[in-house]
PDB file of N, H, CA, C and O in Angstrom:
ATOM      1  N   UNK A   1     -21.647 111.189  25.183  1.00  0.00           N
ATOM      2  CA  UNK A   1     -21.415 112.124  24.101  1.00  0.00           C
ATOM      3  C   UNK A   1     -21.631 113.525  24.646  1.00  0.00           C
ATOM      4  O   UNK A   1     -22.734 113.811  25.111  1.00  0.00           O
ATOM      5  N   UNK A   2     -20.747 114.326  24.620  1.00  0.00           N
ATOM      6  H   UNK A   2     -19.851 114.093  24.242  1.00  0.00           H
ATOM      7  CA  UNK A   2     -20.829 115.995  24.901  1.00  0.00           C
ATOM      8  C   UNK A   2     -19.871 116.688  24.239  1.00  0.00           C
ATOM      9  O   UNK A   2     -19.087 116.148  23.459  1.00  0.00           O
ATOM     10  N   UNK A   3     -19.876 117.993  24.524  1.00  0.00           N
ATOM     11  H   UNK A   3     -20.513 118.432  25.157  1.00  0.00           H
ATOM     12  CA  UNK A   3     -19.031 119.060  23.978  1.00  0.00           C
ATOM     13  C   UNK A   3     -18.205 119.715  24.743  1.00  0.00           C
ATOM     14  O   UNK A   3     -18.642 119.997  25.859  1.00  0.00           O
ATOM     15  N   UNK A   4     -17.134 120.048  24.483  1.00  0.00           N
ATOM     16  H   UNK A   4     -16.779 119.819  23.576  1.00  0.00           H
ATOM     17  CA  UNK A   4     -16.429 120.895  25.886  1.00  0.00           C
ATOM     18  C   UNK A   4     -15.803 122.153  24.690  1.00  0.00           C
ATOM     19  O   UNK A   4     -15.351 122.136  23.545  1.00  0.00           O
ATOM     20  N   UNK A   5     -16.061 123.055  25.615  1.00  0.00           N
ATOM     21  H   UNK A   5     -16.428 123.069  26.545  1.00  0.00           H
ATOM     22  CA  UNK A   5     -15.139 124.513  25.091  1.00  0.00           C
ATOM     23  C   UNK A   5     -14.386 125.259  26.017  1.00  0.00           C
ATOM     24  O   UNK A   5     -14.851 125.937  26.933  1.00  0.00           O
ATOM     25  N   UNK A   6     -13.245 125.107  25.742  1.00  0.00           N
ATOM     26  H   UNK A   6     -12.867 124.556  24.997  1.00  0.00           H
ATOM     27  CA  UNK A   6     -11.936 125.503  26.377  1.00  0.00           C
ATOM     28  C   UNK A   6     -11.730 127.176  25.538  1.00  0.00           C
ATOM     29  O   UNK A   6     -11.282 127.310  24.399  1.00  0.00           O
ATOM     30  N   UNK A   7     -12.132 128.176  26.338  1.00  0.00           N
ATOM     31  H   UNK A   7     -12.496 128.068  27.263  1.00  0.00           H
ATOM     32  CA  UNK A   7     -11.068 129.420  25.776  1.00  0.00           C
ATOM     33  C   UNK A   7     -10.095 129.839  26.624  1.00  0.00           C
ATOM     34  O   UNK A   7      -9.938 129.811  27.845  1.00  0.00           O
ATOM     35  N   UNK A   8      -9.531 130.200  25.771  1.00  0.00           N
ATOM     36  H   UNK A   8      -9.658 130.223  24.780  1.00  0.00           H
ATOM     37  CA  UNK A   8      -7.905 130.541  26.880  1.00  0.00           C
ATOM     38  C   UNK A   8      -7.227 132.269  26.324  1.00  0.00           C
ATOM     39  O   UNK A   8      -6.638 132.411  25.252  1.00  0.00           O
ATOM     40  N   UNK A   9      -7.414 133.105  27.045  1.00  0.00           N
ATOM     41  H   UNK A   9      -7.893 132.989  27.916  1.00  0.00           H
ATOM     42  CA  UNK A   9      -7.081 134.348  26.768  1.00  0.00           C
ATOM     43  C   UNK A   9      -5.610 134.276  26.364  1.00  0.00           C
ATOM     44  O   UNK A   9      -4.783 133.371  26.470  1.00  0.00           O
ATOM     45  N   UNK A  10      -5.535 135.658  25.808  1.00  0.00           N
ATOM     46  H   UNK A  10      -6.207 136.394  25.722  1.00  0.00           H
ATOM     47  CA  UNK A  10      -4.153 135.667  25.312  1.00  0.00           C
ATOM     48  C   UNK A  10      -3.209 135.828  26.099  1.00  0.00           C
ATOM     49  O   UNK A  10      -2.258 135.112  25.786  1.00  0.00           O
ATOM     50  N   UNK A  11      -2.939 136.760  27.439  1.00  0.00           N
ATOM     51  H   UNK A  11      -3.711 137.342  27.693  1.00  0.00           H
ATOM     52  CA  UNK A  11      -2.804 136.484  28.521  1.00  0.00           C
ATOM     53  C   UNK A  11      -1.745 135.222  29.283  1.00  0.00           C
ATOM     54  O   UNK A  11      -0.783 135.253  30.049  1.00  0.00           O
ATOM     55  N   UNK A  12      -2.718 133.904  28.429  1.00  0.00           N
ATOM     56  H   UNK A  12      -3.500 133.878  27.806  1.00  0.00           H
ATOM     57  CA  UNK A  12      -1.867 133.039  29.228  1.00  0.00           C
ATOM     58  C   UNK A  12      -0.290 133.021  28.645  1.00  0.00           C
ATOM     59  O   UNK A  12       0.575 132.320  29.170  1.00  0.00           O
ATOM     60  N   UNK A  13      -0.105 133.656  27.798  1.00  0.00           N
ATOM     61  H   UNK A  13      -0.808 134.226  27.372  1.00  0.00           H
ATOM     62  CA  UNK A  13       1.385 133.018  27.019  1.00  0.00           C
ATOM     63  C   UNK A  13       1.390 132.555  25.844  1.00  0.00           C
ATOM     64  O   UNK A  13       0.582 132.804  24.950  1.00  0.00           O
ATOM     65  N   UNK A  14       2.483 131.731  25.803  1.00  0.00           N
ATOM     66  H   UNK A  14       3.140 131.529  26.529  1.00  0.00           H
ATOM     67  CA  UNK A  14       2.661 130.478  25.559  1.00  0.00           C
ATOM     68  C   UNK A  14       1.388 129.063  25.665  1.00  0.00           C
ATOM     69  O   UNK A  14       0.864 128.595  26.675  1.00  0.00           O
ATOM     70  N   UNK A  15       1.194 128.673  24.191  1.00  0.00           N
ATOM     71  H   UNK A  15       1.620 129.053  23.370  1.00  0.00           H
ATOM     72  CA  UNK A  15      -0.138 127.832  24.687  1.00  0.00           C
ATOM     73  C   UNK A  15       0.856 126.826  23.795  1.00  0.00           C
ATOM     74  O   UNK A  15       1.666 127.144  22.925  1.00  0.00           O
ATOM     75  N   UNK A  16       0.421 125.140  24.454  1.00  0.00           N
ATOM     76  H   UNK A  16      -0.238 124.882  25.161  1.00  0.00           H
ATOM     77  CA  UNK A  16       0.704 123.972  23.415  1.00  0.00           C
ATOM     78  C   UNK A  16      -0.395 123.070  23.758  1.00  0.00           C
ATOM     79  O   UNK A  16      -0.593 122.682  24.909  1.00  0.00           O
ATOM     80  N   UNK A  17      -1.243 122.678  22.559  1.00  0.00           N
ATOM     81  H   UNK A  17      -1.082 122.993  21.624  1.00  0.00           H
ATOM     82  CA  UNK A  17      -2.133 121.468  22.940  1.00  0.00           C
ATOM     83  C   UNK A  17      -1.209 120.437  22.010  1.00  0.00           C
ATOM     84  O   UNK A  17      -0.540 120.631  20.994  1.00  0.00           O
ATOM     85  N   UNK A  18      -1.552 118.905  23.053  1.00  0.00           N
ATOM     86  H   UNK A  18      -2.094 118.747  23.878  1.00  0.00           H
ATOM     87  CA  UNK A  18      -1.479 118.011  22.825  1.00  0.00           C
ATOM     88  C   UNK A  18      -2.557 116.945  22.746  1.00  0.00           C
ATOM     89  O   UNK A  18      -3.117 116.531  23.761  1.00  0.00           O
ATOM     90  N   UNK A  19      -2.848 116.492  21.484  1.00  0.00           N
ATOM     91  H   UNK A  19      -2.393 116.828  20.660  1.00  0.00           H
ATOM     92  CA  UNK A  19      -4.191 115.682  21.643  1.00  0.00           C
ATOM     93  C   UNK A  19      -4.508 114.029  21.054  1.00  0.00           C
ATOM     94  O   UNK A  19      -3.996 113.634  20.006  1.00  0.00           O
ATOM     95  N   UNK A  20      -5.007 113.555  21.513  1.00  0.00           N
ATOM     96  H   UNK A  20      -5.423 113.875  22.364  1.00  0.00           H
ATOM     97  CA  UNK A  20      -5.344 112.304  21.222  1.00  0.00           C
ATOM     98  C   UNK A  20      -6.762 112.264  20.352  1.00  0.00           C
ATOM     99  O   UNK A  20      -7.826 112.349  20.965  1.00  0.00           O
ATOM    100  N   UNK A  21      -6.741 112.124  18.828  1.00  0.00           N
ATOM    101  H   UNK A  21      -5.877 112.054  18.331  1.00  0.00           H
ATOM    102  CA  UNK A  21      -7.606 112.130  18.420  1.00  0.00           C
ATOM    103  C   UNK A  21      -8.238 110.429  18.351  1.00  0.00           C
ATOM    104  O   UNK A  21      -7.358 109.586  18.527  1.00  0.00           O
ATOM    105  N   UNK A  22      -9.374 109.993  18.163  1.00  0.00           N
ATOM    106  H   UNK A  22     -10.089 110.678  18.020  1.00  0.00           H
ATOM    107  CA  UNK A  22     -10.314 109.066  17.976  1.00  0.00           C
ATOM    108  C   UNK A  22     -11.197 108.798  17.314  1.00  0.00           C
ATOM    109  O   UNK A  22     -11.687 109.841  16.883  1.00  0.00           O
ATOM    110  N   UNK A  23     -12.039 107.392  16.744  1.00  0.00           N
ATOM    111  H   UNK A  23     -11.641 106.545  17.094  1.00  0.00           H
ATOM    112  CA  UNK A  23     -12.570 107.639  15.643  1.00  0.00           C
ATOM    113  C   UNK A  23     -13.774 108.294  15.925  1.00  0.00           C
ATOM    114  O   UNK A  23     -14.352 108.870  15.003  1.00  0.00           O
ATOM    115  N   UNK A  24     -14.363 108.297  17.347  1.00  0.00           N
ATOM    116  H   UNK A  24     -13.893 107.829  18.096  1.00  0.00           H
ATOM    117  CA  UNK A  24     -15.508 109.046  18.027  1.00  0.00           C
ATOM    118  C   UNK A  24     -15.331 110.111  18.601  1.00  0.00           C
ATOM    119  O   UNK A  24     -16.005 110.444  19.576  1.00  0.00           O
ATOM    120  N   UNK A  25     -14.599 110.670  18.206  1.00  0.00           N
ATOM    121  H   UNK A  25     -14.052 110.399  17.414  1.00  0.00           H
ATOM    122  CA  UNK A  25     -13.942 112.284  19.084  1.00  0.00           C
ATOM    123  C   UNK A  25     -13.794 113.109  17.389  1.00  0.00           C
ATOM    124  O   UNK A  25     -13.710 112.721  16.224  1.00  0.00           O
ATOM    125  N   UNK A  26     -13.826 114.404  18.099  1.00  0.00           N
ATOM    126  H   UNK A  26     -13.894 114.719  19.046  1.00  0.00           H
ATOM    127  CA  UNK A  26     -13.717 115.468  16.850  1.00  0.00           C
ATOM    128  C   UNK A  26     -12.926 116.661  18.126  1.00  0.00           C
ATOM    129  O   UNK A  26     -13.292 116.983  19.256  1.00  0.00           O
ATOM    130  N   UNK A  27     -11.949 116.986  17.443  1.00  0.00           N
ATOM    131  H   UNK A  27     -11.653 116.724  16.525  1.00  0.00           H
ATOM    132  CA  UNK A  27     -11.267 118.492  17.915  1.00  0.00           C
ATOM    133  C   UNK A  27     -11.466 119.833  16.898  1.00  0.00           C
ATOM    134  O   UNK A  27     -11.695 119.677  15.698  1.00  0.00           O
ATOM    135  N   UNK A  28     -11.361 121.065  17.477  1.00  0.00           N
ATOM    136  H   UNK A  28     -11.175 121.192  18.451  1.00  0.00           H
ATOM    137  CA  UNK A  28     -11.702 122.072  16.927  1.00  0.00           C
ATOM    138  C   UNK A  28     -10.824 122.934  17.473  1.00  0.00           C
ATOM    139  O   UNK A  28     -10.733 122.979  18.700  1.00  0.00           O
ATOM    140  N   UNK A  29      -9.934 123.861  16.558  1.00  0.00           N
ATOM    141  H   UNK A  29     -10.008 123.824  15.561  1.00  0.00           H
ATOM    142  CA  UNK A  29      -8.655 124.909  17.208  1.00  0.00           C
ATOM    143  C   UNK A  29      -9.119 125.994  16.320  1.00  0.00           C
ATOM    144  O   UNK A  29      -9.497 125.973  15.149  1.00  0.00           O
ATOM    145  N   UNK A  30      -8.971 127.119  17.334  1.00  0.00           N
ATOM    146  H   UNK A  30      -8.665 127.136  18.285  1.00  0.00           H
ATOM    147  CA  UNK A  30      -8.910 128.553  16.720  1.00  0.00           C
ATOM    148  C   UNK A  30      -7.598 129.335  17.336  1.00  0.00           C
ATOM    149  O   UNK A  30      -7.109 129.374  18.464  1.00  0.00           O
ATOM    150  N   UNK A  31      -7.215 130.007  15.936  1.00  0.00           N
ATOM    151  H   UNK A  31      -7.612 129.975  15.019  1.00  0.00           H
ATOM    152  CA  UNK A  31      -6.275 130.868  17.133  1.00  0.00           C
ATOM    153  C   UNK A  31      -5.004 130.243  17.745  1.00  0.00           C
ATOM    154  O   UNK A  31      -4.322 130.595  18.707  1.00  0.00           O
ATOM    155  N   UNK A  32      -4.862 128.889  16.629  1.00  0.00           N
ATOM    156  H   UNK A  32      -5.416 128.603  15.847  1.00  0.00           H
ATOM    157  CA  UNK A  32      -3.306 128.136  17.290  1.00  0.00           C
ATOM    158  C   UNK A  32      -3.096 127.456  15.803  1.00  0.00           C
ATOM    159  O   UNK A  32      -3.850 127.084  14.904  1.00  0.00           O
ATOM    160  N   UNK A  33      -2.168 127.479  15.943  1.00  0.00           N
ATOM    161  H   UNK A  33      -1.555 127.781  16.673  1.00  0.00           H
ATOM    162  CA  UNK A  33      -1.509 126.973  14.484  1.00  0.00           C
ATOM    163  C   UNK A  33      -0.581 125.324  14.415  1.00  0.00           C
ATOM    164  O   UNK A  33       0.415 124.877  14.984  1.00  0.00           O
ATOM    165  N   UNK A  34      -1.692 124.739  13.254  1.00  0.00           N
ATOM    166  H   UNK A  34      -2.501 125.103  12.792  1.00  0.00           H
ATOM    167  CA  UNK A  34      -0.918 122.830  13.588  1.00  0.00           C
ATOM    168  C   UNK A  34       0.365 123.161  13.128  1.00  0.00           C
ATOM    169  O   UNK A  34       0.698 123.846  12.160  1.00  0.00           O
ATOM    170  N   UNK A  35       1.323 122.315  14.334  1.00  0.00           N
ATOM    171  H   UNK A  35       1.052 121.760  15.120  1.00  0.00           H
ATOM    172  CA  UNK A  35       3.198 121.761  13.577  1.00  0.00           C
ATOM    173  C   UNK A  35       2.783 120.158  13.103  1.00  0.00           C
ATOM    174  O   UNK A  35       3.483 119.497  12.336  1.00  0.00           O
ATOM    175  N   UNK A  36       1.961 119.848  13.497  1.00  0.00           N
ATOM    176  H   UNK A  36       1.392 120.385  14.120  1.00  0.00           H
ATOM    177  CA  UNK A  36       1.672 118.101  13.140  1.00  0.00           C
ATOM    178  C   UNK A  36       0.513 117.407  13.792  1.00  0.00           C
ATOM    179  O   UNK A  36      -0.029 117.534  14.889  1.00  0.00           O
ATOM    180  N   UNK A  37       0.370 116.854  13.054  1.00  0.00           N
ATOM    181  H   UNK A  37       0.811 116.751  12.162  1.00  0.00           H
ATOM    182  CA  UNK A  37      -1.112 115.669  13.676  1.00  0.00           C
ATOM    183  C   UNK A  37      -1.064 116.168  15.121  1.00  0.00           C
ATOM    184  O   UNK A  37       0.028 116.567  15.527  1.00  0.00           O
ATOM    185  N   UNK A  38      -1.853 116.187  15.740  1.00  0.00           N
ATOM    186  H   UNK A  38      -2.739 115.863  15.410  1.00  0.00           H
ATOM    187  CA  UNK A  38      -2.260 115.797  17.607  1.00  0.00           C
ATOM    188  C   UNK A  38      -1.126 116.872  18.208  1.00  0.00           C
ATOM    189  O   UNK A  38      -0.650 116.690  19.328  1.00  0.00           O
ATOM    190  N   UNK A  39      -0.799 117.814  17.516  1.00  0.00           N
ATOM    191  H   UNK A  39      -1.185 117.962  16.605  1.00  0.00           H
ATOM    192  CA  UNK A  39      -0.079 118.969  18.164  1.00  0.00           C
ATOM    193  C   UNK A  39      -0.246 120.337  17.489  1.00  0.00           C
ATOM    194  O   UNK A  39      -0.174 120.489  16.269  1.00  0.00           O
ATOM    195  N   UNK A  40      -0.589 121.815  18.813  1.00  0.00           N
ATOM    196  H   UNK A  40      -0.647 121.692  19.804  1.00  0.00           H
ATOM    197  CA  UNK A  40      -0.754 122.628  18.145  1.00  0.00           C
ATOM    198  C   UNK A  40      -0.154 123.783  19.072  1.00  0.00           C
ATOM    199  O   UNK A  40       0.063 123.658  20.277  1.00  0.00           O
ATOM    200  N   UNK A  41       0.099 125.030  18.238  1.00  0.00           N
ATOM    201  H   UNK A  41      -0.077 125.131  17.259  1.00  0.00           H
ATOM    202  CA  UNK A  41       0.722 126.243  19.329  1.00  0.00           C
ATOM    203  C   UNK A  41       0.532 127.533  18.919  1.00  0.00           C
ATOM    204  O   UNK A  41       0.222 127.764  17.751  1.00  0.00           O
ATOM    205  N   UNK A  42       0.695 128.509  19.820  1.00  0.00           N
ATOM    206  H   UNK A  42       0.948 128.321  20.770  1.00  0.00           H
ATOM    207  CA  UNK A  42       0.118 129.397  20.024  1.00  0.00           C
ATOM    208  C   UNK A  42       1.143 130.189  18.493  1.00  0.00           C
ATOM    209  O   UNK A  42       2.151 129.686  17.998  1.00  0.00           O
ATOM    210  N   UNK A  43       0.512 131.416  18.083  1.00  0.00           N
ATOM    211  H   UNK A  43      -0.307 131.825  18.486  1.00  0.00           H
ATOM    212  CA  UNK A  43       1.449 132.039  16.967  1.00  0.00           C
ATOM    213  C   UNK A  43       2.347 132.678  17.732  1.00  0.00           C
ATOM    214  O   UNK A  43       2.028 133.096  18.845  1.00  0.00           O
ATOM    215  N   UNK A  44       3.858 132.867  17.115  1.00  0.00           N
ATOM    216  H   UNK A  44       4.117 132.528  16.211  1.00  0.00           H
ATOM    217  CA  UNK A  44       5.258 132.792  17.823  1.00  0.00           C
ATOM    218  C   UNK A  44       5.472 132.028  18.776  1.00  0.00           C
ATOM    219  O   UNK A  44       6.452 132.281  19.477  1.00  0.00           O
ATOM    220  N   UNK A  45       4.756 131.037  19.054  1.00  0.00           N
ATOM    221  H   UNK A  45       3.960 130.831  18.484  1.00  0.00           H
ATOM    222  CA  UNK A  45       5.391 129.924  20.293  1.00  0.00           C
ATOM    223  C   UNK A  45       7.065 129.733  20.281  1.00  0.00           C
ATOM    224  O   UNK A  45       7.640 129.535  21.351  1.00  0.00           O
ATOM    225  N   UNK A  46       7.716 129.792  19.194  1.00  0.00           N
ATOM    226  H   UNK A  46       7.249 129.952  18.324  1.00  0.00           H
ATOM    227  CA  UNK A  46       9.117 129.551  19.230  1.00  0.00           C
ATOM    228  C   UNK A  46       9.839 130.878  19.401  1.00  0.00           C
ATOM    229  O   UNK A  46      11.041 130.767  19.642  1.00  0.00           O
ATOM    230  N   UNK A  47       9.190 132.507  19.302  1.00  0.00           N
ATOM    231  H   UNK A  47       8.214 132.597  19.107  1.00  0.00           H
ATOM    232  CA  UNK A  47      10.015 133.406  19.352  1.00  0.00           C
ATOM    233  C   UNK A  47       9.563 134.161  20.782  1.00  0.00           C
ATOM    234  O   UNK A  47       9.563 135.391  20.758  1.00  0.00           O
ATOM    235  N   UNK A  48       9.136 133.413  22.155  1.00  0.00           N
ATOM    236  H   UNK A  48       9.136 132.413  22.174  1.00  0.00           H
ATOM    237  CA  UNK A  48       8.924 134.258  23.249  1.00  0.00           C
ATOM    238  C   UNK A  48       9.258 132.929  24.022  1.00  0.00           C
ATOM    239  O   UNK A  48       9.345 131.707  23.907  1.00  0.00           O
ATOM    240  N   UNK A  49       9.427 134.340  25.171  1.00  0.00           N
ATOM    241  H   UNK A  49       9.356 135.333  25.265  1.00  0.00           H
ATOM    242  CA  UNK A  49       9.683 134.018  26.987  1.00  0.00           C
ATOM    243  C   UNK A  49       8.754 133.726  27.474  1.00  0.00           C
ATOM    244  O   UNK A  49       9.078 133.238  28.556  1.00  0.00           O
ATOM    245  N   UNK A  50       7.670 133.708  27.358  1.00  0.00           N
ATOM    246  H   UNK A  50       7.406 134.105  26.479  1.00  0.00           H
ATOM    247  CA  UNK A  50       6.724 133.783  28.724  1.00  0.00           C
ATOM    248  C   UNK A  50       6.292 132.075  28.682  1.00  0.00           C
ATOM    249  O   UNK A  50       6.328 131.142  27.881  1.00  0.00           O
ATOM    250  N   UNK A  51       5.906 132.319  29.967  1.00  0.00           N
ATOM    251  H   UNK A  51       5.877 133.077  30.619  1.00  0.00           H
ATOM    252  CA  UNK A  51       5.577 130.519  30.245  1.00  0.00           C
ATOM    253  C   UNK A  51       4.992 129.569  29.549  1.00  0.00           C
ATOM    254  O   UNK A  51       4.526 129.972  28.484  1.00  0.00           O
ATOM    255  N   UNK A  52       4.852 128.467  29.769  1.00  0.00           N
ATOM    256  H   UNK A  52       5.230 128.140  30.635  1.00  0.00           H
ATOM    257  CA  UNK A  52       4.234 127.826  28.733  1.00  0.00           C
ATOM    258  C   UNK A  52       2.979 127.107  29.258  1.00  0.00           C
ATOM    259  O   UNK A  52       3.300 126.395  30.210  1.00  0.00           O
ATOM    260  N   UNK A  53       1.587 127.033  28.964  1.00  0.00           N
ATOM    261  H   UNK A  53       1.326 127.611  28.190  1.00  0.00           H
ATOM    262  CA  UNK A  53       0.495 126.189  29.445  1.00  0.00           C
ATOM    263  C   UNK A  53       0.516 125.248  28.453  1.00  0.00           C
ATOM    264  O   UNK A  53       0.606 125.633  27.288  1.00  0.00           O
ATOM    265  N   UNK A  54       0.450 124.081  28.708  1.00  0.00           N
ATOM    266  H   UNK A  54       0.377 123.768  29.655  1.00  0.00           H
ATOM    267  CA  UNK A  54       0.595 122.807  27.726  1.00  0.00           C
ATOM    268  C   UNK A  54      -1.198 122.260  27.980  1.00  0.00           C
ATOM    269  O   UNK A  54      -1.440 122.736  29.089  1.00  0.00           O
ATOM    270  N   UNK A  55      -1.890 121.869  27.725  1.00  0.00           N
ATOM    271  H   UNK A  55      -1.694 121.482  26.824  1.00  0.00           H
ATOM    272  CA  UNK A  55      -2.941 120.739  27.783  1.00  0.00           C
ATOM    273  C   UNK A  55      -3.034 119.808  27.073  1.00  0.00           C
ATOM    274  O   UNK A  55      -2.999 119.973  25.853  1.00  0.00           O
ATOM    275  N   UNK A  56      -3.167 118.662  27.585  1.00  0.00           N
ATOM    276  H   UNK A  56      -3.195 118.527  28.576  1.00  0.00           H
ATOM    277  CA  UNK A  56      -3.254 117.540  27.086  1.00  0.00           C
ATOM    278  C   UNK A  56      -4.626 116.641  27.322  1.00  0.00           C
ATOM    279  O   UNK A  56      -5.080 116.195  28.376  1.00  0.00           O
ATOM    280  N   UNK A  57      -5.231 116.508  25.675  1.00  0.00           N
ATOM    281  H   UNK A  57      -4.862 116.870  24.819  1.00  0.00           H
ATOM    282  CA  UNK A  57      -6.709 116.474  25.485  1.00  0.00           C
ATOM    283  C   UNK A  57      -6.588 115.533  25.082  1.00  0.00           C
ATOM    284  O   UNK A  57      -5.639 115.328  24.326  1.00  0.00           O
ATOM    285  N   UNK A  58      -7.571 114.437  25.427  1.00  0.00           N
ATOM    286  H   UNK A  58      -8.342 114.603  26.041  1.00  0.00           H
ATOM    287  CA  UNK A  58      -7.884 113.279  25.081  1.00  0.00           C
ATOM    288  C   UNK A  58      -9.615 112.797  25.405  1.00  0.00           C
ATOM    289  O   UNK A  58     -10.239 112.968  26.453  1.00  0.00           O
ATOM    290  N   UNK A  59     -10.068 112.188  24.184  1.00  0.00           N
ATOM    291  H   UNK A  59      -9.561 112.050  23.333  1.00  0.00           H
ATOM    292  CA  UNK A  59     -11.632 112.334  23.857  1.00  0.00           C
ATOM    293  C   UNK A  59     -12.263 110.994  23.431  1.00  0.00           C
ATOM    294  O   UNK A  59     -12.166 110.761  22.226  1.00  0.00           O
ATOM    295  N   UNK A  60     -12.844 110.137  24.124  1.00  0.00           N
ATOM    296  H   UNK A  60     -12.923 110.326  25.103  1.00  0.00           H
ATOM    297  CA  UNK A  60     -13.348 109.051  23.828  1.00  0.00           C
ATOM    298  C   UNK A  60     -14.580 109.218  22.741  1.00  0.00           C
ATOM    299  O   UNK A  60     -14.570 108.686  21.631  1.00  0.00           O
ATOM    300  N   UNK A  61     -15.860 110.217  23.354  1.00  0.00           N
ATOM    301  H   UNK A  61     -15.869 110.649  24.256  1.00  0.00           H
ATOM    302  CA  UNK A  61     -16.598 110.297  22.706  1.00  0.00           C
ATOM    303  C   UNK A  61     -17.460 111.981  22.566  1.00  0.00           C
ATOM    304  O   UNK A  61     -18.249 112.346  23.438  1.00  0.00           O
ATOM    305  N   UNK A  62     -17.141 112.810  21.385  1.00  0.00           N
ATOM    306  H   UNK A  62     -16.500 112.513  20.677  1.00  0.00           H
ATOM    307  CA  UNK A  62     -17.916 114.090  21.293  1.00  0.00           C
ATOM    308  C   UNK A  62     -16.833 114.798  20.962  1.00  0.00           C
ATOM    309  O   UNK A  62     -15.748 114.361  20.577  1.00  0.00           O
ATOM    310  N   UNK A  63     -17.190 115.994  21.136  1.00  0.00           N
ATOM    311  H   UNK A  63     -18.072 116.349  21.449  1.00  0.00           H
ATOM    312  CA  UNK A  63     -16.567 117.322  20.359  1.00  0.00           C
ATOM    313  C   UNK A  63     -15.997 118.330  21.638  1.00  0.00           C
ATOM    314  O   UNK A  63     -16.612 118.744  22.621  1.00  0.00           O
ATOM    315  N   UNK A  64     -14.362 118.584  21.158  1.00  0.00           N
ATOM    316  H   UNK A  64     -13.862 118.247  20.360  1.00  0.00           H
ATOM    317  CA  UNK A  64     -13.594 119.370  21.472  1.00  0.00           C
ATOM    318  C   UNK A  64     -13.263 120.704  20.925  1.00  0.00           C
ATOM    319  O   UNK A  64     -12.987 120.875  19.737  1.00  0.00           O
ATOM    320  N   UNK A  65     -13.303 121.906  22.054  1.00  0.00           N
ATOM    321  H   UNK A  65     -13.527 121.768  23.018  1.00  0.00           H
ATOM    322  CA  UNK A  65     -13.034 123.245  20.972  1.00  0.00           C
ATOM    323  C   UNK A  65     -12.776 123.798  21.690  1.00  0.00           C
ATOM    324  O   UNK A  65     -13.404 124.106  22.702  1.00  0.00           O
ATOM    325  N   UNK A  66     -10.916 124.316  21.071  1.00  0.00           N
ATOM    326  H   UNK A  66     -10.405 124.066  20.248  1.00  0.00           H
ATOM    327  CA  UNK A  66     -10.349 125.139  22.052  1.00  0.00           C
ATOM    328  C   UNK A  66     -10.212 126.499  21.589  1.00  0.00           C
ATOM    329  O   UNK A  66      -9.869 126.474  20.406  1.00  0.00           O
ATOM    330  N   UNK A  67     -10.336 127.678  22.027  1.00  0.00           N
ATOM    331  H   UNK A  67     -10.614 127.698  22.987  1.00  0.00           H
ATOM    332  CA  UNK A  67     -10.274 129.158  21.286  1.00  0.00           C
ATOM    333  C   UNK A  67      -8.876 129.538  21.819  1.00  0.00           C
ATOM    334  O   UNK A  67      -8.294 128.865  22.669  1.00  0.00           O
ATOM    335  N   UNK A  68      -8.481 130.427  21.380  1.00  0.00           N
ATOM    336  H   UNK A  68      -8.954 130.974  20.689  1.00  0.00           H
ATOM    337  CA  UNK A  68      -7.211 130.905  22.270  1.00  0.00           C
ATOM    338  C   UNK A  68      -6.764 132.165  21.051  1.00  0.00           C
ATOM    339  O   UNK A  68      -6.093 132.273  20.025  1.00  0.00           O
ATOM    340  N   UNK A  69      -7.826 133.160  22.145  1.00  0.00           N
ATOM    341  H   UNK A  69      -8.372 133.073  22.978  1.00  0.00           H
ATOM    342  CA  UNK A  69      -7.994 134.845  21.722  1.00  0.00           C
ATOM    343  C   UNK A  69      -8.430 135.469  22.806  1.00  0.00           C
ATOM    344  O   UNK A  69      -8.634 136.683  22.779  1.00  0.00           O
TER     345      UNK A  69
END
């Protein structure tokens, strides 16, 4: 059981998480906006150029929290 905190400056772009939620896992998003269950993206993800960082999170047991500011 642990915690992980992922921040990701604005900087990077283009952000997309992809995640695998569980009944022993908890995720936490700031700063990205859900299109659907276990997917999330940065605000204007569909109206820019710049690259894209994708992560793909998956959590057996504890707490996930990604910032992205």
């Amino acid at each position: 059981m642990g915690k992980v905190s992922l921040n990701i400056p604005p900087e990077a772009g283009r952000v997309r998480v992809i995640y695998d939620d569980s009944f022993f896992s908890s995720f936490s998003f700031s700063g990205l906006v859900k299109r659907r269950e276990g997917y999330y993206t940065s605000v204007g993800f569909d109206q820019s150029n710049a690259p894209i960082l994708t992560l793909r999170l998956s959590s057996g047991l504890g707490k996930m929290i990604v910032n992205y500011k």
